[in-house]
C-alpha positions as a Markdown table, in Angstrom:
| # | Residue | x | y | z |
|---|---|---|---|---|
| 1 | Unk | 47.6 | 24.0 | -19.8 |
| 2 | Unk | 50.4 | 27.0 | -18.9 |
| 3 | Unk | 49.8 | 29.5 | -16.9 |
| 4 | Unk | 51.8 | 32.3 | -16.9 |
| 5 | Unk | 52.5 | 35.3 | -14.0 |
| 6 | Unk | 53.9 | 38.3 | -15.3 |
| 7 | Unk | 55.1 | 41.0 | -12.4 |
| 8 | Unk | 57.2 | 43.5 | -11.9 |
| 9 | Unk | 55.2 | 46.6 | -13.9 |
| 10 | Unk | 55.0 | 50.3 | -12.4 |
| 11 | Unk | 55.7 | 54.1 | -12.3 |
| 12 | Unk | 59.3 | 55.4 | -13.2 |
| 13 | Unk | 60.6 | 58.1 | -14.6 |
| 14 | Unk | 62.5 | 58.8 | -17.7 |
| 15 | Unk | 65.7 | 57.2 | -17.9 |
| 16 | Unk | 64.6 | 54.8 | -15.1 |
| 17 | Unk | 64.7 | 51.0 | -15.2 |
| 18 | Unk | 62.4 | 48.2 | -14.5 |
| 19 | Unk | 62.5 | 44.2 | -15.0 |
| 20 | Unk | 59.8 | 42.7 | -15.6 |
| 21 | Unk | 59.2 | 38.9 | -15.1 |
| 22 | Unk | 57.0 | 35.9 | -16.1 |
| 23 | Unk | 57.0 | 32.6 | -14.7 |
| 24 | Unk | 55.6 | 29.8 | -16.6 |
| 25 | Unk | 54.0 | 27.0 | -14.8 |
| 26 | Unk | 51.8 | 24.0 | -15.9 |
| 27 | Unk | 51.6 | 20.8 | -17.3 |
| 28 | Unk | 54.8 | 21.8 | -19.7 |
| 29 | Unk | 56.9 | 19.5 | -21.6 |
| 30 | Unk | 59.1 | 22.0 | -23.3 |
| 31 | Unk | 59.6 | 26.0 | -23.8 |
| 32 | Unk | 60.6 | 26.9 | -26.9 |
| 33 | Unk | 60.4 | 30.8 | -28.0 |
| 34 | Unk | 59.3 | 33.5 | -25.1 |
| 35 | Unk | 59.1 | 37.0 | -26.3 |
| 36 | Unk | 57.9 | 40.3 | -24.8 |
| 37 | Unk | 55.2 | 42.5 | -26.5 |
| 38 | Unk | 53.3 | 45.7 | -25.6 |
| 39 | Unk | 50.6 | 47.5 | -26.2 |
| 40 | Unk | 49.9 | 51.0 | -25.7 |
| 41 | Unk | 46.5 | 53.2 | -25.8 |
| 42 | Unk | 45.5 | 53.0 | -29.4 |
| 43 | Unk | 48.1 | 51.3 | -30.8 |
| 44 | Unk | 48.4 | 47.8 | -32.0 |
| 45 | Unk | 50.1 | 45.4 | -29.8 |
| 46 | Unk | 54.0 | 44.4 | -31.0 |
| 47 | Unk | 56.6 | 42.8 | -30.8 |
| 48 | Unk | 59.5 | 43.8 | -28.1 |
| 49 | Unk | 61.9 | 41.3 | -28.2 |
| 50 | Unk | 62.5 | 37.1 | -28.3 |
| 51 | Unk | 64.3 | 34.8 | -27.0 |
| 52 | Unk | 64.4 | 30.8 | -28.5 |
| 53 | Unk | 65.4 | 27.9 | -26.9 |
| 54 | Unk | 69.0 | 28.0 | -27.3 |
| 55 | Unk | 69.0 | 31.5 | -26.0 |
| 56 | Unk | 69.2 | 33.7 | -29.5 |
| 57 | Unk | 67.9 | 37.2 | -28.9 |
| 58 | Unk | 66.2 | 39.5 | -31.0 |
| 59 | Unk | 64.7 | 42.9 | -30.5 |
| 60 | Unk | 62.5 | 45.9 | -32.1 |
| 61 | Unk | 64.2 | 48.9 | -33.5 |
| 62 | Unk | 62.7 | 51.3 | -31.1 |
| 63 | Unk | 64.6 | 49.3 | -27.6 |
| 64 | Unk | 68.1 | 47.9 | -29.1 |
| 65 | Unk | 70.6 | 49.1 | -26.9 |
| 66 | Unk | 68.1 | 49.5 | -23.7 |
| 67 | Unk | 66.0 | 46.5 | -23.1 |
| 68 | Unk | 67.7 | 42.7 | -22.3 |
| 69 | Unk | 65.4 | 39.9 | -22.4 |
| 70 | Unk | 67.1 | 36.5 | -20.9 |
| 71 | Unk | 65.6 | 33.4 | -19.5 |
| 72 | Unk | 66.1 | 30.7 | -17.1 |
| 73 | Unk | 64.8 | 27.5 | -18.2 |
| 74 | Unk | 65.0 | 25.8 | -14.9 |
| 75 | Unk | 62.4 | 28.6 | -13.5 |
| 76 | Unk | 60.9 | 28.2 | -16.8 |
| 77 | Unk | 60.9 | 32.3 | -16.7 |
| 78 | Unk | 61.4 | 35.1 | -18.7 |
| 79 | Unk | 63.0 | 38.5 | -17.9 |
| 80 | Unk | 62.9 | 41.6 | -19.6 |
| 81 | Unk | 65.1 | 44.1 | -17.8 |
| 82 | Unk | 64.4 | 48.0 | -19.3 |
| 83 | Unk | 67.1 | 50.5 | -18.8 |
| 84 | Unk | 67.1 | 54.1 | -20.3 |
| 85 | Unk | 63.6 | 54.0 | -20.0 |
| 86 | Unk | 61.1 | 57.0 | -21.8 |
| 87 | Unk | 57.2 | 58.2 | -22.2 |
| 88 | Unk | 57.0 | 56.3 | -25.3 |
| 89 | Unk | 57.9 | 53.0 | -23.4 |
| 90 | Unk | 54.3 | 53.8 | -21.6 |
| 91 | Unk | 52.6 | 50.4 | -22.3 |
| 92 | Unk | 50.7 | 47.2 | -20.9 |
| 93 | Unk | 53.5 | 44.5 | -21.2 |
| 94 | Unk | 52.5 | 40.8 | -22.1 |
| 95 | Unk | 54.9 | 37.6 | -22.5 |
| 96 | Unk | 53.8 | 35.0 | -24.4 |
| 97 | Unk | 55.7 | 31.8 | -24.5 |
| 98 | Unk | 55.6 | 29.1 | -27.2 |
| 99 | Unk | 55.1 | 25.6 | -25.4 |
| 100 | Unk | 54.3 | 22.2 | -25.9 |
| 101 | Unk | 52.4 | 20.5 | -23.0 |
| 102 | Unk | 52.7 | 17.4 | -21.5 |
| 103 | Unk | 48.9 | 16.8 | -23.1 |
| 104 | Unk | 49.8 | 17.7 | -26.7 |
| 105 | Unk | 53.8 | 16.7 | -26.9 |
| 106 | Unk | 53.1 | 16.8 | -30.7 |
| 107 | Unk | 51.9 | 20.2 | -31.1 |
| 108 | Unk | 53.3 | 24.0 | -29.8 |
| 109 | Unk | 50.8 | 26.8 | -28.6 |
| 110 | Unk | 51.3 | 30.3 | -27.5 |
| 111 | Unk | 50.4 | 31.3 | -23.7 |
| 112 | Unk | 50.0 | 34.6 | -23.2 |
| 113 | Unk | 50.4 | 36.6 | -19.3 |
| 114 | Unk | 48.0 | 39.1 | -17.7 |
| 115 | Unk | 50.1 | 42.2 | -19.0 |
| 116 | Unk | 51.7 | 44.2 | -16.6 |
| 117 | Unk | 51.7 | 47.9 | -16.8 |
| 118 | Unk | 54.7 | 49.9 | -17.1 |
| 119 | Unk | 54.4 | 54.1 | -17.0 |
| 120 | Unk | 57.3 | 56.1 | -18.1 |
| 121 | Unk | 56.9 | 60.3 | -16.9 |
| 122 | Unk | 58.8 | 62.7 | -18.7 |
């Protein structure tokens, strides 16, 4: 099993920043993807960015240019660190990390945090 401790969430104000984090921990044999989705009130929960194994990032439209996400596989943790931050950023933040266990080495699940909340005022 993985358990995963996201933190780092609050109040800000436009064109703030925040990281957020997430710590992995668990019977883990490898990480592979970890990404960073959100969910606001009424919407659909999607996808903010990734981040595979080897470090290749990818993000939505909506954050290019003002949200980072990196990792540090010794920590087995994930950062997303928000700059240039607006209303519309207003979300609950999950990570979810693709692992495979120490249990199942032949099979990857996703692992999902607690969500964290992040409030942008205008």
């Amino acid at each position: 099993q993985v358990h995963l401790v996201e933190s780092g969430g609050g109040l800000v104000q436009a064109g703030g920043s925040l990281r957020l984090s997430c710590a992995a921990s668990g019977s883990i044999f490898r990480i592979n993807a970890m990404d960073w989705y959100r969910q606001a009130p009424g919407k659909q929960r999607e996808l903010v960015a990734t981040i595979t194994s080897s470090g290749s990032t990818s993000y939505a439209d909506s954050v290019k240019g003002r949200f980072t996400i990196s990792r540090d596989n010794a920590k087995n943790t994930v950062y997303l660190q928000m700059n240039s931050l607006k209303p519309e950023d207003t979300a609950v933040y999950y990570c979810n990390v693709k692992a495979v266990t120490v249990r199942t080495p032949l099979n990857e699940y996703d692992y999902w945090g607690q969500g964290t909340q992040v409030t942008v005022s205008s």
